[in-house]
PyMOL CGO cylinders between C-alpha atoms (Angstrom):
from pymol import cmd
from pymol.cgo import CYLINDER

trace = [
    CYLINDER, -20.67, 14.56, 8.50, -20.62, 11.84, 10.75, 0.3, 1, 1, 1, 1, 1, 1,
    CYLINDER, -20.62, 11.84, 10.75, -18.19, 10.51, 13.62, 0.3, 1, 1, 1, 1, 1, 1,
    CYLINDER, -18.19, 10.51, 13.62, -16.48, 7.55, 12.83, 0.3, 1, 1, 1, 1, 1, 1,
    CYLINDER, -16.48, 7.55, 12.83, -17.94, 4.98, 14.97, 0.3, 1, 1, 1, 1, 1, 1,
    CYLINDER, -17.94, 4.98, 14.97, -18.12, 0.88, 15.08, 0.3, 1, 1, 1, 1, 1, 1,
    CYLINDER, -18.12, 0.88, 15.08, -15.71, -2.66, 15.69, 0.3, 1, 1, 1, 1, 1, 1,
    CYLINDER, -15.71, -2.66, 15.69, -13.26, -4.12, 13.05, 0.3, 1, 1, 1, 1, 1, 1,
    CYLINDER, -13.26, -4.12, 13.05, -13.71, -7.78, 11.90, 0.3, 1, 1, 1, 1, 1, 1,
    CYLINDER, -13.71, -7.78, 11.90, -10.97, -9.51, 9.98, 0.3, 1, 1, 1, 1, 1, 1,
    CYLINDER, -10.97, -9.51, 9.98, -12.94, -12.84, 8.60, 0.3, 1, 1, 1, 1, 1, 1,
    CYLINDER, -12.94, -12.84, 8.60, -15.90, -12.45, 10.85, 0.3, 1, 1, 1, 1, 1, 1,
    CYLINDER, -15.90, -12.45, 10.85, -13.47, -12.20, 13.87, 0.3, 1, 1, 1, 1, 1, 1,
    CYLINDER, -13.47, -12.20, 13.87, -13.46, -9.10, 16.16, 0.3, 1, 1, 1, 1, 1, 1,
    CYLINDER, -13.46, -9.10, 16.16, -10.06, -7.67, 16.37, 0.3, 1, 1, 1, 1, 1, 1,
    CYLINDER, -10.06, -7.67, 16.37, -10.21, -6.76, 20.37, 0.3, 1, 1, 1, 1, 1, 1,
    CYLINDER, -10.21, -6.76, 20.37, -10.75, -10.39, 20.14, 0.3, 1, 1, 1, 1, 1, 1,
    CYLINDER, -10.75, -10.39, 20.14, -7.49, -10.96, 18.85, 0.3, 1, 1, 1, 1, 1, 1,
    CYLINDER, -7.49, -10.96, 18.85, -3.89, -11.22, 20.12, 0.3, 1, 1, 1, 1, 1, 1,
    CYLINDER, -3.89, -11.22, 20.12, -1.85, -8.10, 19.42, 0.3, 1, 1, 1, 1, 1, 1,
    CYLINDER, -1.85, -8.10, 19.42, 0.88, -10.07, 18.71, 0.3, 1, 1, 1, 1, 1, 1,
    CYLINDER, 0.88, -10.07, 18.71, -1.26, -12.40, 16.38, 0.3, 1, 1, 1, 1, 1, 1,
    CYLINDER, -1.26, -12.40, 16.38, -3.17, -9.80, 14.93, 0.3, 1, 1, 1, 1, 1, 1,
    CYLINDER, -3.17, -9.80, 14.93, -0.02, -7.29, 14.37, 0.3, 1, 1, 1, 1, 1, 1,
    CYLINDER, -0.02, -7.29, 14.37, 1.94, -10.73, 12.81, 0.3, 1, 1, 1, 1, 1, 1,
    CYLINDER, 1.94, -10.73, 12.81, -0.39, -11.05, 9.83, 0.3, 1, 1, 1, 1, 1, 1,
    CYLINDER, -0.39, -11.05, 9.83, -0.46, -8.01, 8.75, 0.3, 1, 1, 1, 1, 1, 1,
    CYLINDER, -0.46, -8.01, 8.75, 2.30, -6.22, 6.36, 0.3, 1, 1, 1, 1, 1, 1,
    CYLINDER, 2.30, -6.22, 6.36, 2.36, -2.58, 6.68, 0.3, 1, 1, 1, 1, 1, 1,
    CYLINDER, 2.36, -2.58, 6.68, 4.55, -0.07, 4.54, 0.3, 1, 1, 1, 1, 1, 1,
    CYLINDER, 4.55, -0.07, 4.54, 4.61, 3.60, 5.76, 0.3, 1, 1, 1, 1, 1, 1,
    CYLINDER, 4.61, 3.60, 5.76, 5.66, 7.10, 4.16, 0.3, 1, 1, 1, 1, 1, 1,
    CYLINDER, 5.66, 7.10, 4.16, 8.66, 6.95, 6.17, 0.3, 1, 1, 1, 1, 1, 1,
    CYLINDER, 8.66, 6.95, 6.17, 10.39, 3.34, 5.89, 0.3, 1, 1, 1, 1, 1, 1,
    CYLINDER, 10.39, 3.34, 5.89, 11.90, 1.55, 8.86, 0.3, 1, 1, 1, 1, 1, 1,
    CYLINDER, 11.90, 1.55, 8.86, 15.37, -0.04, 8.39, 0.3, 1, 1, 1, 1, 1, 1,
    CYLINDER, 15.37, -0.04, 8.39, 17.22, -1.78, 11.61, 0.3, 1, 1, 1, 1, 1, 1,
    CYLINDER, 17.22, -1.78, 11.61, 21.08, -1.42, 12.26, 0.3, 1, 1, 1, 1, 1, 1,
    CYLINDER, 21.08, -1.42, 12.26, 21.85, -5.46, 11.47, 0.3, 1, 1, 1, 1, 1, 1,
    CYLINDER, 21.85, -5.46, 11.47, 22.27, -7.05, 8.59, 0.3, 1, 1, 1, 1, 1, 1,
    CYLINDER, 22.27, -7.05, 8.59, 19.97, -6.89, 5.29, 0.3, 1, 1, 1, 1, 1, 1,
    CYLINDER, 19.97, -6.89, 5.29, 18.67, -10.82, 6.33, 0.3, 1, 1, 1, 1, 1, 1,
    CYLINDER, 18.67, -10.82, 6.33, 17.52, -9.40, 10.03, 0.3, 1, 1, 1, 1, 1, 1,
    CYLINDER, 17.52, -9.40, 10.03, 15.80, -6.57, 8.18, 0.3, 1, 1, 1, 1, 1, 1,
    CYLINDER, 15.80, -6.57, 8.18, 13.55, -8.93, 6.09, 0.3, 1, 1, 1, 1, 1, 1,
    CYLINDER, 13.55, -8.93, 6.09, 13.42, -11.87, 8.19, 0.3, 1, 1, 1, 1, 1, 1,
    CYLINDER, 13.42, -11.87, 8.19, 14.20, -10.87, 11.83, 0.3, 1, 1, 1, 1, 1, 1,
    CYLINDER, 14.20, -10.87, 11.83, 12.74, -14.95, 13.27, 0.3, 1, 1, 1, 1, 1, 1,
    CYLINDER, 12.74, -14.95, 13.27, 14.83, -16.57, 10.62, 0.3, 1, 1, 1, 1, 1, 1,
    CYLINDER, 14.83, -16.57, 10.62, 11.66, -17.93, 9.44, 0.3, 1, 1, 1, 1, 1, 1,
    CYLINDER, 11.66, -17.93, 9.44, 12.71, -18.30, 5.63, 0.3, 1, 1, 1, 1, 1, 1,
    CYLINDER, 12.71, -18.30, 5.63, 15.17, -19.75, 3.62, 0.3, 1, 1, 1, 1, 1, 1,
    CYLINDER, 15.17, -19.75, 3.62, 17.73, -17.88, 1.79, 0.3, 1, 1, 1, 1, 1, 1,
    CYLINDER, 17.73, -17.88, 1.79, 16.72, -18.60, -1.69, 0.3, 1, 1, 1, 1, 1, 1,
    CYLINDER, 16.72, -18.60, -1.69, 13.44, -17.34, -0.71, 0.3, 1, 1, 1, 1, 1, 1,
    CYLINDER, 13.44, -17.34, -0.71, 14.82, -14.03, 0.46, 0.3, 1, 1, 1, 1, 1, 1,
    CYLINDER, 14.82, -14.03, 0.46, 17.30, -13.49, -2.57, 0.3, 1, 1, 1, 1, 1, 1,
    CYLINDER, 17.30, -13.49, -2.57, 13.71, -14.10, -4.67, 0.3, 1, 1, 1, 1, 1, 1,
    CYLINDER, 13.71, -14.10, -4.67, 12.13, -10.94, -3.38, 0.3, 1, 1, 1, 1, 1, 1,
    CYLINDER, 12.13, -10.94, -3.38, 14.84, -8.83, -3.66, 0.3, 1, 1, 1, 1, 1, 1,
    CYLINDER, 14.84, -8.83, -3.66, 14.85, -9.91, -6.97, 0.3, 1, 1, 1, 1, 1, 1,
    CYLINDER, 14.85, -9.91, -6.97, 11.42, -9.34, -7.05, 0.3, 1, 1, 1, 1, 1, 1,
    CYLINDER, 11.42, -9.34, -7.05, 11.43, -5.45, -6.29, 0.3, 1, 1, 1, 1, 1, 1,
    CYLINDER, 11.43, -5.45, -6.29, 14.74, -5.05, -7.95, 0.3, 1, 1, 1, 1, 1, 1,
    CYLINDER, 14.74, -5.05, -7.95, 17.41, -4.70, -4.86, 0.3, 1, 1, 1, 1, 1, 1,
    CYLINDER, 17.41, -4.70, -4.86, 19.10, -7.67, -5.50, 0.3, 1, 1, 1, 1, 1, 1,
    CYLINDER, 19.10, -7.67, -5.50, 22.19, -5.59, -7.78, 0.3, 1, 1, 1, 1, 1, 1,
    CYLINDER, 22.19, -5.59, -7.78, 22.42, -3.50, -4.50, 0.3, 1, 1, 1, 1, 1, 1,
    CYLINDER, 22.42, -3.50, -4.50, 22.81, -6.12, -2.01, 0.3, 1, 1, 1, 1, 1, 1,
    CYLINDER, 22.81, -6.12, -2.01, 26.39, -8.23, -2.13, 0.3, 1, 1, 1, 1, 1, 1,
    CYLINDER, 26.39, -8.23, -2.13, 25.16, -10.51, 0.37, 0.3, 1, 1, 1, 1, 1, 1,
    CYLINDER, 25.16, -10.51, 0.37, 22.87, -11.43, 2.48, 0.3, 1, 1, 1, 1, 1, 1,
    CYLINDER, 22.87, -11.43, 2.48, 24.85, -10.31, 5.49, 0.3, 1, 1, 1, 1, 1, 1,
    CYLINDER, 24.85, -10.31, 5.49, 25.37, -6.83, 4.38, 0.3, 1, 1, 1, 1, 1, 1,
    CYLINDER, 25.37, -6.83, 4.38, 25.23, -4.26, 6.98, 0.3, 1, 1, 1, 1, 1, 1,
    CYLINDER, 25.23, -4.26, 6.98, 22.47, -1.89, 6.81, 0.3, 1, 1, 1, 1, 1, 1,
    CYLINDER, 22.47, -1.89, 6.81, 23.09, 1.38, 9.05, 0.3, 1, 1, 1, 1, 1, 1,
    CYLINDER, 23.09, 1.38, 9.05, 21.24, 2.80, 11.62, 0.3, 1, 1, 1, 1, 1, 1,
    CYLINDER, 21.24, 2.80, 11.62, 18.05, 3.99, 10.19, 0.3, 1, 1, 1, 1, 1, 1,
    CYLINDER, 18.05, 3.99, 10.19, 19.05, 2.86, 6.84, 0.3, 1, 1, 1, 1, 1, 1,
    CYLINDER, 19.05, 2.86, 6.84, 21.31, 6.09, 5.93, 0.3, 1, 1, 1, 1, 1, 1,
    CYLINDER, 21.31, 6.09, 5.93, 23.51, 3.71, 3.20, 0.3, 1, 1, 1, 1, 1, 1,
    CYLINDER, 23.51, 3.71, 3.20, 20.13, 3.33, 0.56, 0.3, 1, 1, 1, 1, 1, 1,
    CYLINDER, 20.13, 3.33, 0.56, 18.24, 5.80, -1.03, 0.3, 1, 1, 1, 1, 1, 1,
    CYLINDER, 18.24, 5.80, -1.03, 14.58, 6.99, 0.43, 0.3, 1, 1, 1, 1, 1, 1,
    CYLINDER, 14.58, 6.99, 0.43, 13.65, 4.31, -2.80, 0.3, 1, 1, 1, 1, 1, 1,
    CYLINDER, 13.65, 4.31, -2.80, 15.25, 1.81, -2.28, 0.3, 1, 1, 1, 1, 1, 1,
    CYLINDER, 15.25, 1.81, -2.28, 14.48, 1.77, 1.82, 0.3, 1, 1, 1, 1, 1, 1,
    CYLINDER, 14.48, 1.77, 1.82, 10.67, 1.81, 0.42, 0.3, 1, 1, 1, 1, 1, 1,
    CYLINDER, 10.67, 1.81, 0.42, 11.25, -1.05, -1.69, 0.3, 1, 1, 1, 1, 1, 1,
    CYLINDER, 11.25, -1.05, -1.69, 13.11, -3.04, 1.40, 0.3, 1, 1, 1, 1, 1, 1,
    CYLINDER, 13.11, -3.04, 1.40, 9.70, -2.39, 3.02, 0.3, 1, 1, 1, 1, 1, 1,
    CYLINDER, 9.70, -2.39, 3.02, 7.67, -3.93, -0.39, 0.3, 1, 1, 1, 1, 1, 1,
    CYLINDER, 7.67, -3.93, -0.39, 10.14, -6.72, 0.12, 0.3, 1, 1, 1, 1, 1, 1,
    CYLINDER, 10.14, -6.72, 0.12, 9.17, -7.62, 3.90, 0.3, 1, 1, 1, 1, 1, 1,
    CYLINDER, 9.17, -7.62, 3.90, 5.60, -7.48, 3.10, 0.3, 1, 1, 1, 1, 1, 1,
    CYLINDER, 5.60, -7.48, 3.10, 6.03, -10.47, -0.01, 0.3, 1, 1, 1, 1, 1, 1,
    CYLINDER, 6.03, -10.47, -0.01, 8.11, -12.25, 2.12, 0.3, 1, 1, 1, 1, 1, 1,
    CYLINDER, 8.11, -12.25, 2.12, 5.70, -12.61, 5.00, 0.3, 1, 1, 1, 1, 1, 1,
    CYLINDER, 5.70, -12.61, 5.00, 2.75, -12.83, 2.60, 0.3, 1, 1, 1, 1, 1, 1,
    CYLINDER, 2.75, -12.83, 2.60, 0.13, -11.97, 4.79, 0.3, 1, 1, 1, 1, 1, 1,
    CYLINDER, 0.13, -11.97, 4.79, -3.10, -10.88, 3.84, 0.3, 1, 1, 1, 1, 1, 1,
    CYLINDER, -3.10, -10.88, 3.84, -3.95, -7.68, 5.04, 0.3, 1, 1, 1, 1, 1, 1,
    CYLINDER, -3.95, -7.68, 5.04, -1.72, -4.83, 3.75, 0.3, 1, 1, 1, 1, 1, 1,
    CYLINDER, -1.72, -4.83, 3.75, -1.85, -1.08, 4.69, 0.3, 1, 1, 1, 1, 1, 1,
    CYLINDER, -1.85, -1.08, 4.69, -0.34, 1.75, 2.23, 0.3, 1, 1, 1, 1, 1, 1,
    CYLINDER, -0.34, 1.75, 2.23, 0.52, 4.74, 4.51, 0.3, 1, 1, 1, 1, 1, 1,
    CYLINDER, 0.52, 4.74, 4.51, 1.84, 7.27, 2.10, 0.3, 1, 1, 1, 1, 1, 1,
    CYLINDER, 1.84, 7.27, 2.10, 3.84, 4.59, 0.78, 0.3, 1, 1, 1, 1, 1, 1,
    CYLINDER, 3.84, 4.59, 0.78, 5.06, 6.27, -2.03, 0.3, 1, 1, 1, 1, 1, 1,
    CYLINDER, 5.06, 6.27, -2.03, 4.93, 9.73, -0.67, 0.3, 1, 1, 1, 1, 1, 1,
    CYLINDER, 4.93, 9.73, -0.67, 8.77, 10.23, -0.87, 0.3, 1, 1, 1, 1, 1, 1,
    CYLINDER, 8.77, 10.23, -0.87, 10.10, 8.46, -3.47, 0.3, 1, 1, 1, 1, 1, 1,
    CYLINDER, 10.10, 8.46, -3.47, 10.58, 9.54, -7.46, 0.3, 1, 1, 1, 1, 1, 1,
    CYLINDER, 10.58, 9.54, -7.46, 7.71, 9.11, -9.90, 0.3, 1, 1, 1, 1, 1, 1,
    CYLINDER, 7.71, 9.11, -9.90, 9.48, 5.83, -11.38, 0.3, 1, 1, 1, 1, 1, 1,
    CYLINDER, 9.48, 5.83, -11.38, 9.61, 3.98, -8.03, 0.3, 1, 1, 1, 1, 1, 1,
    CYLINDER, 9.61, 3.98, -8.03, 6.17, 5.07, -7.38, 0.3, 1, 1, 1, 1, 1, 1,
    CYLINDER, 6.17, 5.07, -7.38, 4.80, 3.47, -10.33, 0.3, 1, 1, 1, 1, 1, 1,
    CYLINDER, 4.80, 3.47, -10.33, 6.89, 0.28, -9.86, 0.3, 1, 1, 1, 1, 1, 1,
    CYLINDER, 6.89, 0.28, -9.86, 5.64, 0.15, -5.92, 0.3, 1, 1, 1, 1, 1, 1,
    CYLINDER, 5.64, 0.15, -5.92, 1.84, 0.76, -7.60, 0.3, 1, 1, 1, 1, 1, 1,
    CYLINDER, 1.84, 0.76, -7.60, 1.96, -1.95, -9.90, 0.3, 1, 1, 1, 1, 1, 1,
    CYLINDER, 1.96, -1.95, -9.90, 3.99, -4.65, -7.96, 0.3, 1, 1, 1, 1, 1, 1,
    CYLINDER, 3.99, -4.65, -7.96, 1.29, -4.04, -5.04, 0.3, 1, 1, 1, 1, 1, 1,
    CYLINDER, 1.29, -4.04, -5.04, -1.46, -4.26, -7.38, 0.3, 1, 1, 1, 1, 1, 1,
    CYLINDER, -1.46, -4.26, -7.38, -0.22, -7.73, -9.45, 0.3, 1, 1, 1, 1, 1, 1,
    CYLINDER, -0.22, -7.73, -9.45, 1.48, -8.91, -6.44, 0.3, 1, 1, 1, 1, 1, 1,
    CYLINDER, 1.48, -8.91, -6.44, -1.13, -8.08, -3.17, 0.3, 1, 1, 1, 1, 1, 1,
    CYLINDER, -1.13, -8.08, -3.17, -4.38, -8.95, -5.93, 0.3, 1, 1, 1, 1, 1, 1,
    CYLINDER, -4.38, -8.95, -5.93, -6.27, -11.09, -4.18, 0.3, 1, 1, 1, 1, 1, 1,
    CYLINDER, -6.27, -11.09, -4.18, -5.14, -9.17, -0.66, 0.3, 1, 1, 1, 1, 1, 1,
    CYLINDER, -5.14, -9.17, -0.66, -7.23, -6.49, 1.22, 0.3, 1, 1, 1, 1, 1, 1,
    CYLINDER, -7.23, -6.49, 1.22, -4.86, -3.76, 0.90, 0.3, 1, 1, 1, 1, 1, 1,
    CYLINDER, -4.86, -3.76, 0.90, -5.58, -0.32, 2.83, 0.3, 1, 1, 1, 1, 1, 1,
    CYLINDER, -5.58, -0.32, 2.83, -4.29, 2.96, 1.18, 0.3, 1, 1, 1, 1, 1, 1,
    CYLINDER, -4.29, 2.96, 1.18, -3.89, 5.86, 3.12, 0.3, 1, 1, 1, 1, 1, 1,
    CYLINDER, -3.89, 5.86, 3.12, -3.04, 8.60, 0.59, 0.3, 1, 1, 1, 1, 1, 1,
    CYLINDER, -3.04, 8.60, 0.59, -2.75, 11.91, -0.91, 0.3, 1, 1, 1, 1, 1, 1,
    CYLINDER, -2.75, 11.91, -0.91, -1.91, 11.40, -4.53, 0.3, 1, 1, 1, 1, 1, 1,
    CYLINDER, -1.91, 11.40, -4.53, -5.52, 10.24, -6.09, 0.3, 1, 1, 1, 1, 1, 1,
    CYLINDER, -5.52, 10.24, -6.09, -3.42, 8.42, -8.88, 0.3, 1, 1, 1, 1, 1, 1,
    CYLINDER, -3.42, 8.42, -8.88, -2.90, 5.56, -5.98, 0.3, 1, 1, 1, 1, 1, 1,
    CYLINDER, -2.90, 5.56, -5.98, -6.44, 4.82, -5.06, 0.3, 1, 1, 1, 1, 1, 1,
    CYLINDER, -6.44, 4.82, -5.06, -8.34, 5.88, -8.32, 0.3, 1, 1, 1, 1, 1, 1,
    CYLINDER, -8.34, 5.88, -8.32, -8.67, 1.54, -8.52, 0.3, 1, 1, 1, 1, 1, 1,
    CYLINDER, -8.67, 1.54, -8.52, -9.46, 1.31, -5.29, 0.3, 1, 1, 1, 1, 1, 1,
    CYLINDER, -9.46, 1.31, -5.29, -13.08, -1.00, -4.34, 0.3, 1, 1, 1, 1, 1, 1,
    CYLINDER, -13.08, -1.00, -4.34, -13.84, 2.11, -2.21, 0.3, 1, 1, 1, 1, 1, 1,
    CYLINDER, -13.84, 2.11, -2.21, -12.55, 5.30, -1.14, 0.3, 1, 1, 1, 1, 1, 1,
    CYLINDER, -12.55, 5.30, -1.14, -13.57, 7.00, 2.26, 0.3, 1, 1, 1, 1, 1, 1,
    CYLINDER, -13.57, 7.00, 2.26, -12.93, 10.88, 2.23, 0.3, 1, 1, 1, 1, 1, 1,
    CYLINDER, -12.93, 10.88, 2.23, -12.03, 12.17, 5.55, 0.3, 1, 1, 1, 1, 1, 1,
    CYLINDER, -12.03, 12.17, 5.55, -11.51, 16.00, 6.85, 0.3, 1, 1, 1, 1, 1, 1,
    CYLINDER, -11.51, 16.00, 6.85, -10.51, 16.49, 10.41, 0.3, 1, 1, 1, 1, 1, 1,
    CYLINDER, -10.51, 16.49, 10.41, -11.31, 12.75, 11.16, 0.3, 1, 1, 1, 1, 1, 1,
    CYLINDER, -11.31, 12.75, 11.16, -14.93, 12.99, 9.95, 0.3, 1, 1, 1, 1, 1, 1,
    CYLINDER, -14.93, 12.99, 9.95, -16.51, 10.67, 6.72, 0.3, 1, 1, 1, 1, 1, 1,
    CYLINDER, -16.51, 10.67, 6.72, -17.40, 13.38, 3.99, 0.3, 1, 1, 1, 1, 1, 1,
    CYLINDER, -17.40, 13.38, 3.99, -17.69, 10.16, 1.25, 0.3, 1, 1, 1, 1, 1, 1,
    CYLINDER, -17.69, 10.16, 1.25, -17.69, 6.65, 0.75, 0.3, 1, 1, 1, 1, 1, 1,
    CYLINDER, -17.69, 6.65, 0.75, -18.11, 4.41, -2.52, 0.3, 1, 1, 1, 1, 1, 1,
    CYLINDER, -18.11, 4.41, -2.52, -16.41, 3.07, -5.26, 0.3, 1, 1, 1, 1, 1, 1,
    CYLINDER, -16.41, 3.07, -5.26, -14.48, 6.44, -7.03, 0.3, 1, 1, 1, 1, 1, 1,
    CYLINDER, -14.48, 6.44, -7.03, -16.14, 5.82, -9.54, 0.3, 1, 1, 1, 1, 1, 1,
    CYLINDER, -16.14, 5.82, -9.54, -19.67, 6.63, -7.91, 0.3, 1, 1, 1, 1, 1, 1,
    CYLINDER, -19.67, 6.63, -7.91, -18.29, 9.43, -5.97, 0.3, 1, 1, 1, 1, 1, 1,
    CYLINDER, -18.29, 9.43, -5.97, -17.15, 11.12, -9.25, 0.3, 1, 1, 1, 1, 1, 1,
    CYLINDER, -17.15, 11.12, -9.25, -20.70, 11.30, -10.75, 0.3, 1, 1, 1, 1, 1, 1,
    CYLINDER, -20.70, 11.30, -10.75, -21.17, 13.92, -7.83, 0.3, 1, 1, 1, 1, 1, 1,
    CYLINDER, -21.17, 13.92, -7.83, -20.20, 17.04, -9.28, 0.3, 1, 1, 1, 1, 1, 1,
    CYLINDER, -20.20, 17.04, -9.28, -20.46, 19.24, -6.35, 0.3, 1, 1, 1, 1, 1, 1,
    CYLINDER, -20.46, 19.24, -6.35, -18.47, 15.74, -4.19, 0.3, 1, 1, 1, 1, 1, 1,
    CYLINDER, -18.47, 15.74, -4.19, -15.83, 16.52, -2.36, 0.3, 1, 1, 1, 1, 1, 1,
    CYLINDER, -15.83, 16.52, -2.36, -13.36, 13.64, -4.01, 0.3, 1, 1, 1, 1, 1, 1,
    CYLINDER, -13.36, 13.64, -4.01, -14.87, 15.42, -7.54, 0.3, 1, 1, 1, 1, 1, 1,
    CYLINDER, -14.87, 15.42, -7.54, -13.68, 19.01, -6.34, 0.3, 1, 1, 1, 1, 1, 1,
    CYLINDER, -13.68, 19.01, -6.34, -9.83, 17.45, -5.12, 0.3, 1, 1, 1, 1, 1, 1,
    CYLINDER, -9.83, 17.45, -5.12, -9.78, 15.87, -8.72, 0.3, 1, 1, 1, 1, 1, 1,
    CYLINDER, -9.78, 15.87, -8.72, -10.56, 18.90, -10.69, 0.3, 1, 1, 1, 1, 1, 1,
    CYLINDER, -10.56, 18.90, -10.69, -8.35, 21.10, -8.60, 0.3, 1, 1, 1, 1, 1, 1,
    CYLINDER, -8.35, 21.10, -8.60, -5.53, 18.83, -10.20, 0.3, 1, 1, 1, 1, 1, 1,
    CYLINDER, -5.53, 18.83, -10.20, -6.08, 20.72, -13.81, 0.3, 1, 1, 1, 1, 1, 1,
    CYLINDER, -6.08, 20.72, -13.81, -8.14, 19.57, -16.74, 0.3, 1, 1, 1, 1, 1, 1,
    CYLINDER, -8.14, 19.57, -16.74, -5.75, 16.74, -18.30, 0.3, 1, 1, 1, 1, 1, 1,
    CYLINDER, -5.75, 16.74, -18.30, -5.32, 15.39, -14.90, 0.3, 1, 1, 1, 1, 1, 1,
    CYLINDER, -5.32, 15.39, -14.90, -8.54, 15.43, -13.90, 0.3, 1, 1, 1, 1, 1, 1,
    CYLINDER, -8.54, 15.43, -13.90, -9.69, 13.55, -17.28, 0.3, 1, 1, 1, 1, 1, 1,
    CYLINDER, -9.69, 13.55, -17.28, -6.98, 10.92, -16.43, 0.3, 1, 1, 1, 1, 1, 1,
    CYLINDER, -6.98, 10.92, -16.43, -8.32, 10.29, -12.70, 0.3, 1, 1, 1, 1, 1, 1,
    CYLINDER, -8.32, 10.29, -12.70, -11.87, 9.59, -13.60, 0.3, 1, 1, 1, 1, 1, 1,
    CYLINDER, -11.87, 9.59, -13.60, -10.82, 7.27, -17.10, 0.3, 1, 1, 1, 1, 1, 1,
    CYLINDER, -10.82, 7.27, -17.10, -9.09, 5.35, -14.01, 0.3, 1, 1, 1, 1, 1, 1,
    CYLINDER, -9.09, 5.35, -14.01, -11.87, 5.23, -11.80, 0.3, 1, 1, 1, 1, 1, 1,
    CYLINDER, -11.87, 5.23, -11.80, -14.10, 4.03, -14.51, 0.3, 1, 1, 1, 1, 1, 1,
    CYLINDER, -14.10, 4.03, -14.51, -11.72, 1.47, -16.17, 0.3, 1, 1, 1, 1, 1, 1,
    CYLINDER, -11.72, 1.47, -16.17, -11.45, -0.03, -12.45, 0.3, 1, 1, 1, 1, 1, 1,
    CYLINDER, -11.45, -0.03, -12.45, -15.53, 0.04, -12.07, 0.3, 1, 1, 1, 1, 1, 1,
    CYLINDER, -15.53, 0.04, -12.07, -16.22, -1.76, -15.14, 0.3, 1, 1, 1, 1, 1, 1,
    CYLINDER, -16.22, -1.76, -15.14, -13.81, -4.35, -14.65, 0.3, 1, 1, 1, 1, 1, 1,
    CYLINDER, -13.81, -4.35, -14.65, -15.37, -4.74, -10.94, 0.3, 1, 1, 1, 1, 1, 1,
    CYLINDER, -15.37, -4.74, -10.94, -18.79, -4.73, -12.59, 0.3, 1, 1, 1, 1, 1, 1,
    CYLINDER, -18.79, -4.73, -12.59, -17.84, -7.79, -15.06, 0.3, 1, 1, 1, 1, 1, 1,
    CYLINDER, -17.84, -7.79, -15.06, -15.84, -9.87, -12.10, 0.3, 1, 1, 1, 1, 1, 1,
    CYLINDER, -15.84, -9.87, -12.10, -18.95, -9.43, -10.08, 0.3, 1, 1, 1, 1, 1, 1,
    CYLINDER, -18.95, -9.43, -10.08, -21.31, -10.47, -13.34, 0.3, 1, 1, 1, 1, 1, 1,
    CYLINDER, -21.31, -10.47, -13.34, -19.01, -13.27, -13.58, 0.3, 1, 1, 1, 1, 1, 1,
]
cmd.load_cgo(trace, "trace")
């Protein structure tokens, strides 16, 4: 095990190099626990009336709000309390198309939320954030079984890194041993996953 040690670049372009307001502007972040402001549902997605409002009706179309919001200038209470622990994640999924920023970080974005909205925040991230670096922070192995690469850390130390599917062919690997402990059918189902997303990485690559 080894302590995490080195500099972040973002397009060859260290990030202490970097505004913090720049570098905290383009990039889109959706965490376990969403953040909603007491204003209205336009300041919650566009808080520097930066957009139009055809564009922000779009995305709520987008990630399927736009039944639950009358109008733009519907009051969202403190903290959010008047939608659903789903529906605050997917006002989250709808800031981060909006700004369209590059970079996107997963913090147990779907932690909370029912197994339907989970799969609808998976696959809107995946076909919408495809050509994005996204960065998923995660417990449930169903969410990064796609990933490019997945780095397995314990009490802040790197165990693994590599594409799952590598890390799989490991038996006694830690990411193999947190896969089978999720029973036989589940396990089989995690590494078809990782494979399916290898191959199709091995023929873009070819390509």
């Amino acid at each position: 095990m080894t302590e995490p040690l080195g500099e972040i670049y973002i397009d060859d372009i260290k990030i202490n190099d970097i505004g913090l307001h720049d570098l905290r502007k383009n990039i889109s972040i959706i965490p376990q626990d969403p953040v909603l402001f007491c204003g209205t549902m336009r300041y919650n997605l566009d808080p520097f009336d930066q957009f139009e409002d055809a564009e922000i009706w779009r995305v709520l179309e987008e990630v399927g709000l736009k039944d639950s919001v009358p109008h733009l200038t519907y009051q969202v209470s403190d903290g959010g309390d008047n939608f659903s622990v789903g529906q605050k994640q997917l006002v989250c999924l709808a800031r981060a198309i909006l700004r369209n920023n590059r970079i996107i970080i997963l913090d147990e974005a779907t932690a909370n939320v029912d197994p339907r909205t989970d799969n609808f925040i998976q696959a809107t991230i995946r076909n919408r954030f495809a050509d994005c670096s996204i960065i998923t922070i995660a417990h449930r192995l169903n969410s990064v079984m796609d990933c490019d690469r997945i780095l397995v850390l314990e009490a802040g130390l790197i165990l693994e890194y590599d594409h799952p599917w590598k890390l799989v062919q490991n038996e006694k690997g830690t990411l193999t041993a947190m896969i089978n402990s999720t029973g036989k059918s589940s396990s089989v189902m995690l590494k078809a996953l990782a494979e399916e997303s290898y191959k199709k990485r091995i023929v873009v690559v070819d390509h």
